[in-house]
C-alpha positions as CSV (number, residue, x, y, z in Angstrom):
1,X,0.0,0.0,0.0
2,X,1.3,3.7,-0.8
3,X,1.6,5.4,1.9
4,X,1.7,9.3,1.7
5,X,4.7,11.3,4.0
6,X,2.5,13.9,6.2
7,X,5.2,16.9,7.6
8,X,2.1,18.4,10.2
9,X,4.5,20.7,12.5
10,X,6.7,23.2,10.4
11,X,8.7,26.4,11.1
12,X,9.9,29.0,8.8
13,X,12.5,32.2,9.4
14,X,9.8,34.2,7.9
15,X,7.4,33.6,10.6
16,X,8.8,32.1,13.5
17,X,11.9,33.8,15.3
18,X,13.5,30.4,16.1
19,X,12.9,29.5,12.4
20,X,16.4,29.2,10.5
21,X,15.0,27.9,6.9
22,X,13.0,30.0,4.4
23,X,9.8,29.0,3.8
24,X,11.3,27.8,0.3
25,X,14.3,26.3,1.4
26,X,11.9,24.2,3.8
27,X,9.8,23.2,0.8
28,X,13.5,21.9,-1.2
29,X,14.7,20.1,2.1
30,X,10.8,18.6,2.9
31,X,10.2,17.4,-0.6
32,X,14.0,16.0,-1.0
33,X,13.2,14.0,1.9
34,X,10.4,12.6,0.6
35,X,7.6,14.4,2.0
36,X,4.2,14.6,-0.2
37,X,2.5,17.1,1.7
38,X,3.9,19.9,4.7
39,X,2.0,22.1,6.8
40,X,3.3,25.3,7.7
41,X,2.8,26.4,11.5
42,X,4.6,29.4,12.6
43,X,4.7,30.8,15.9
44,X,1.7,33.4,16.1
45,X,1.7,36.3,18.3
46,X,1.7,35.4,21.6
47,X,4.8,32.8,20.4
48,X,7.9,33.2,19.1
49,X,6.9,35.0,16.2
50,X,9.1,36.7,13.4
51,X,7.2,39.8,12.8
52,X,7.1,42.9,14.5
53,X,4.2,42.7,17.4
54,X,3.8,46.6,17.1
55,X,3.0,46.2,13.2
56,X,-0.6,47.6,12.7
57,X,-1.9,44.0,12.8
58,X,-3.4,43.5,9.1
59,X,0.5,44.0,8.1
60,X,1.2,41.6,10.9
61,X,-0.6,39.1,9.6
62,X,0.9,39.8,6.5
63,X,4.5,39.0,7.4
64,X,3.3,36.2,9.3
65,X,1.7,34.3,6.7
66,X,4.9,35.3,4.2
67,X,6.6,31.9,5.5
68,X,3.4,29.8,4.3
69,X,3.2,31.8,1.1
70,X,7.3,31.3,0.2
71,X,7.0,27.2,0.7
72,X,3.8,27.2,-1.2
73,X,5.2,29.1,-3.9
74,X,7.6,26.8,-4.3
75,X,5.9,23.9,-3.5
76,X,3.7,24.4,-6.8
77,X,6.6,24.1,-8.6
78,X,7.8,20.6,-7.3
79,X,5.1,19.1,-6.8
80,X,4.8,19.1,-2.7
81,X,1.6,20.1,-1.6
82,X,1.9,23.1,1.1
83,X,-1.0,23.6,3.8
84,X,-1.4,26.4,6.1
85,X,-1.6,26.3,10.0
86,X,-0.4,28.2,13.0
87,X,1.3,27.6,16.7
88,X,-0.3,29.6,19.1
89,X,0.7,30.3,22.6
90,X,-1.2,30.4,25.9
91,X,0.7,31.0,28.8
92,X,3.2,28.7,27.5
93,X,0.6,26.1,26.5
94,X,0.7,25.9,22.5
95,X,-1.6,24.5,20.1
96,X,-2.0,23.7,16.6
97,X,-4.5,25.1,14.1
98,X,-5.1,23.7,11.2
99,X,-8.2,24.9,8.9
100,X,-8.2,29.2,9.0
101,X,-6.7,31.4,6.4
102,X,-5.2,35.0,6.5
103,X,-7.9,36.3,6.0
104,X,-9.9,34.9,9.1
105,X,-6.8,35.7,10.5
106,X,-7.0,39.5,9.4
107,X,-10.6,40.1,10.7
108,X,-9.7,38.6,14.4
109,X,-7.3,40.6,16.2
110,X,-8.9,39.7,19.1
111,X,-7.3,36.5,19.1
112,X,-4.4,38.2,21.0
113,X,-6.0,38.3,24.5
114,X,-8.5,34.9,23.7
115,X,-8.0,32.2,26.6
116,X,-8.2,28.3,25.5
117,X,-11.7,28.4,25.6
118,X,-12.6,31.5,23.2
119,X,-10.3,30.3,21.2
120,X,-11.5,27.0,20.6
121,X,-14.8,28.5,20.7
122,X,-14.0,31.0,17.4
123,X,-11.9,28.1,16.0
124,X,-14.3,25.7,15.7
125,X,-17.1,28.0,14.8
126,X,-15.0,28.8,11.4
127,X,-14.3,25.0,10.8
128,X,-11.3,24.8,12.3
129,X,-9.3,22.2,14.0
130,X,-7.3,22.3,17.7
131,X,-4.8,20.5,18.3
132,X,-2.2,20.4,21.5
133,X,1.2,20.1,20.9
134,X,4.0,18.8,23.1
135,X,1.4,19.1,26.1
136,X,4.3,17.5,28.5
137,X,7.3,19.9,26.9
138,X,9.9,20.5,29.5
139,X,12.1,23.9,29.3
140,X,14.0,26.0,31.2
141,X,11.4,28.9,30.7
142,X,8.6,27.0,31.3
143,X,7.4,26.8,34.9
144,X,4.7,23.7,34.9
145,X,2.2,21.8,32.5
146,X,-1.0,23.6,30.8
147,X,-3.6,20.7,29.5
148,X,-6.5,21.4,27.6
149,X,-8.4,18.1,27.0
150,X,-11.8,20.3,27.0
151,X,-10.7,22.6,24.5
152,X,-8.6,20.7,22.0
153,X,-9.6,18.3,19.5
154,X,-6.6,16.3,19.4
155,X,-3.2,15.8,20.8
156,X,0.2,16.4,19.2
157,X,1.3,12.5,20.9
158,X,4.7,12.1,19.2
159,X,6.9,15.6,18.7
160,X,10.4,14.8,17.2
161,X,11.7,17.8,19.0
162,X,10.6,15.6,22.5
163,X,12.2,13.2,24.3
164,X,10.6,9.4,24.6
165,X,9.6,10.3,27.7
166,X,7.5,13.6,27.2
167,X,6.0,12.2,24.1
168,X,5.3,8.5,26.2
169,X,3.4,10.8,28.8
170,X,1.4,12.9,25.5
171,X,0.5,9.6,24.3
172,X,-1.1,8.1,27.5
173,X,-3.1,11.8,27.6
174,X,-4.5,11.3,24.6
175,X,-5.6,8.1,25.7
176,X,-7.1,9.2,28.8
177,X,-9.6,11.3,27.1
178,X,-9.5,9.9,23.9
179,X,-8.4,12.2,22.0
180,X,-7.4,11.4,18.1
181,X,-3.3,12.1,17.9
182,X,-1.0,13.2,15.7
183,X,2.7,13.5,15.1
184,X,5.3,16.1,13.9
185,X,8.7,16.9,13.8
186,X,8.8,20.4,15.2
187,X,11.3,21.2,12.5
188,X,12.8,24.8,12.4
189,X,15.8,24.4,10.2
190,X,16.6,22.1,6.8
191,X,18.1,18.8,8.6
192,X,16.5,15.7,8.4
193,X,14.5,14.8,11.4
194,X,11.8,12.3,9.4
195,X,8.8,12.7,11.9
196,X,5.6,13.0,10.9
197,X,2.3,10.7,9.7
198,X,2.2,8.1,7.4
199,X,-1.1,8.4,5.3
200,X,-2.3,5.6,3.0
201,X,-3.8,8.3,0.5
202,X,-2.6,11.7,-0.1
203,X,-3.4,15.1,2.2
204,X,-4.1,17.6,-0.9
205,X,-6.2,20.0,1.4
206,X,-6.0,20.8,5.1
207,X,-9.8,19.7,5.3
208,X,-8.3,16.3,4.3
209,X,-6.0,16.4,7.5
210,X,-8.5,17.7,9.4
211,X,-11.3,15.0,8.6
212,X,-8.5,11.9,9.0
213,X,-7.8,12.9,11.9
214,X,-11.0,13.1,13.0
215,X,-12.4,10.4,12.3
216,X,-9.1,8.2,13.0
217,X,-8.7,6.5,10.0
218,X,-5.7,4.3,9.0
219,X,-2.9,6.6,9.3
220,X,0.6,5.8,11.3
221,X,2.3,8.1,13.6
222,X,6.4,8.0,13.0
223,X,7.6,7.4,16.4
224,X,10.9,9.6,16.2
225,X,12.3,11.1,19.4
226,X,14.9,13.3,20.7
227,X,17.6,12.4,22.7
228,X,17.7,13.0,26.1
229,X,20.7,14.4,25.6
230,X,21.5,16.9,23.2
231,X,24.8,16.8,21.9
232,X,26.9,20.0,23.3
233,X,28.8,22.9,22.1
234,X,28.7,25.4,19.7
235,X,28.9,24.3,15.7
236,X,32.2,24.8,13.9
237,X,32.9,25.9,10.4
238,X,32.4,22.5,9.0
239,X,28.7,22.6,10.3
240,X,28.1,25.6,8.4
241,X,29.8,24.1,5.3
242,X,27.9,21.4,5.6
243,X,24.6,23.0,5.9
244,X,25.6,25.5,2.4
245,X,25.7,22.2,0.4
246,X,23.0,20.6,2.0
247,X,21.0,23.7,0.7
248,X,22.7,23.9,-2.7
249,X,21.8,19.8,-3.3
250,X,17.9,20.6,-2.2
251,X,18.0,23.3,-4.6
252,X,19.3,21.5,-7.7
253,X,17.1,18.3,-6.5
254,X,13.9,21.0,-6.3
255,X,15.3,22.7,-9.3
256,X,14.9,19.3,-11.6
257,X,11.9,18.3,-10.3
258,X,10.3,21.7,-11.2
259,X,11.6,20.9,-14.9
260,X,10.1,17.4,-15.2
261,X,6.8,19.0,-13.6
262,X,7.0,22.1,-16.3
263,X,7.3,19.4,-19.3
264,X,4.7,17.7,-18.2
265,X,2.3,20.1,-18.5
């Protein structure tokens, strides 16, 4: 059976500060590694977001969404399907949003001040979807565990950027309130880290995401992990080396791809 490589947890350095990969250069690196479909979710506002927070908040929004808009653009010329979402932040509590556009995004500045519960409320009243991610996260600037079971639809169960353990404990919180999951790899930069779902048919719109996850059909979680310990140190020249002709190989690899796709037409 085919089975269709879901990326459903994705940075950019357009939109989220911690981002360190254009929106395009994520779409080369995503669909090199073999990646059908991605969805974009940047850090919104009350995250750690790219743009300016004292931008008159339609330009914003504008910024924000230039991450989504760069893969995208590129995507259409590979052949990888980009889908937009967002990571937004609640007292350090984020969630996942899959469903809303810029332009929902543009007529609720509200949004800034919502708690859990208006947001879920507005979300879901738009035909959106909420999903928790990393609920058992531990960082040094985070002071304890936020969980939402009443106002999320699902729960981010395996996050590549997590160790075994956090995700182990996401897992069994999904389970206790039996919550649908889902898996991503967190990724903020153009290294492989593989996470993701495994779908048996391909995710062409986020209202296909949204509806298999849902209604829990046959899709596979990649159970990817990191370390409990991080390797330390800062990264010498050859890192940086490295990571040029990582970027120039995605971009030929893209690059021929787009051909093949432009002579097909």
């Amino acid at each position: 059976m085919a089975q269709y490589k879901i990326e459903t947890h994705l940075h950019t350095a357009e939109g989220s500060k911690c981002g360190w990969a254009t929106g395009c250069e994520q779409a080369e690196a995503r669909f090199m590694e073999g990646y059908s479909t991605i969805i974009v979710t940047d850090h919104f506002f009350r995250g750690n977001t790219r743009p300016e927070r004292s931008l008159p908040w339609e330009e914003y929004v504008e910024q924000f969404c230039s991450g989504y808009e760069h893969a995208k653009e590129r995507g259409d010329e590979i052949g990888l399907t980009v889908l937009f979402g967002l990571e937004d932040n609640y007292q350090g509590s984020e969630f996942l949003i899959y469903g809303l556009d810029k332009d929902w995004l543009k007529k609720n500045p509200g949004m800034r001040e919502w708690t859990p519960w208006q947001e879920y409320e507005h979300v879901h009243g738009d035909g959106g979807y909420m999903v928790q991610a990393h609920p058992f996260r531990e960082a040094s600037y985070l002071f304890g565990f936020g969980l939402y079971p009443m106002f999320t639809d699902a729960v981010e169960g395996i996050n590549a950027a997590q160790t075994k353990a956090m995700n182990d404990r996401a897992v069994w919180y999904a389970k206790q309130f039996d919550k649908p999951m889902t898996a991503g790899s967190d990724i903020h930069g153009i290294s492989n880290v593989g996470g993701g779902i495994l779908s048996p048919h391909p995710i062409r719109t986020i209202e296909d995401y949204i509806n298999m996850i849902r209604n829990r059909e046959d899709y596979e979680l990649i159970e990817i992990h990191r370390p409990d310990k991080a390797p330390g140190g800062p990264p010498g020249a050859d890192y940086f080396a490295k990571i040029e002709k990582q970027k120039a190989e995605m971009k030929a690899f893209a690059d021929a791809a787009a051909a093949k796709l432009r002579e097909g037409r």
